[in-house]
C-alpha angles and dihedrals in degrees: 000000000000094000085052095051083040089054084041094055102038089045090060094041091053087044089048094044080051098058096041087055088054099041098058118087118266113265115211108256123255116218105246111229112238115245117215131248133243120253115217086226091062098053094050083054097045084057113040078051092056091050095047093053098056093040078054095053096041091056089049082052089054103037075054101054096042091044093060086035099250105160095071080068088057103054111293114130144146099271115105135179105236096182144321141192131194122244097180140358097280095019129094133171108200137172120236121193117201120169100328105332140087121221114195103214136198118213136193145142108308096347137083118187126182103227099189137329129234139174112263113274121227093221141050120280094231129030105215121094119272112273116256112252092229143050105261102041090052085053091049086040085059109038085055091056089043090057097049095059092044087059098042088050101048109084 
């Protein structure tokens, strides 16, 4: 009922708009100015401008930041992970260096504990090569030390 009396409405006041247009004396007609169109080329320029402009100003944001030293306000500090193993599923025991020491710490889940204190080393706390990150440079990495031994071993 109300989207019949709402067709009904809009359909007089279109028909209303329509006879007032007619009634009302001829103009002469203006000539309209053409607008001009668009090239495709222009709007590719006007947008790889655009995007030059704010990597440009995201660069000059950067240089800046880095320029007044503002990254040690964002996180940056002298405490450093030196190494870690994990000693359970949830578990882990990792070295910490700050200034010129070395903290051995426990973590778990909720709960950090310091586990001893010693003066920075100058080497590496273990002397094998760090570990690959993936699957088939820790086999490589394997099969090389295999074969070493193999060699050192056979007379």
């Amino acid at each position: 009922m109300l989207a019949r009396l709402s067709r009904t409405l809009t359909a007089g006041v279109l028909s209303l708009l329509s006879l007032a247009a007619f009634a009302s004396p001829a103009a002469p007609a203006k000539p309209v100015a053409s607008i001009p169109q668009a090239s495709p080329a222009g709007n590719l320029l006007q947008v790889l401008l655009g995007l030059i402009v704010v990597l440009a100003l995201m660069a000059l944001l950067a240089w800046a930041l880095r320029r007044f030293n503002a990254g040690k306000a964002l996180g940056q500090s002298n405490v450093r992970v030196v190494g870690g193993v994990s000693v359970g599923t949830r578990e882990r025991v990792v070295v910490v260096e700050i200034a010129d020491q070395w903290i051995v710490v426990g973590v778990a889940p909720g709960r950090v504990n310091a586990l001893a204190t010693m003066h920075k080393q100058e080497t590496a706390l273990a002397d094998d090569p760090v570990p690959a990150r993936n699957f088939s440079g820790w086999l490589a990495q394997n099969l090389d030390k295999r074969k070493r031994d193999q060699d050192g071993a056979t007379p």
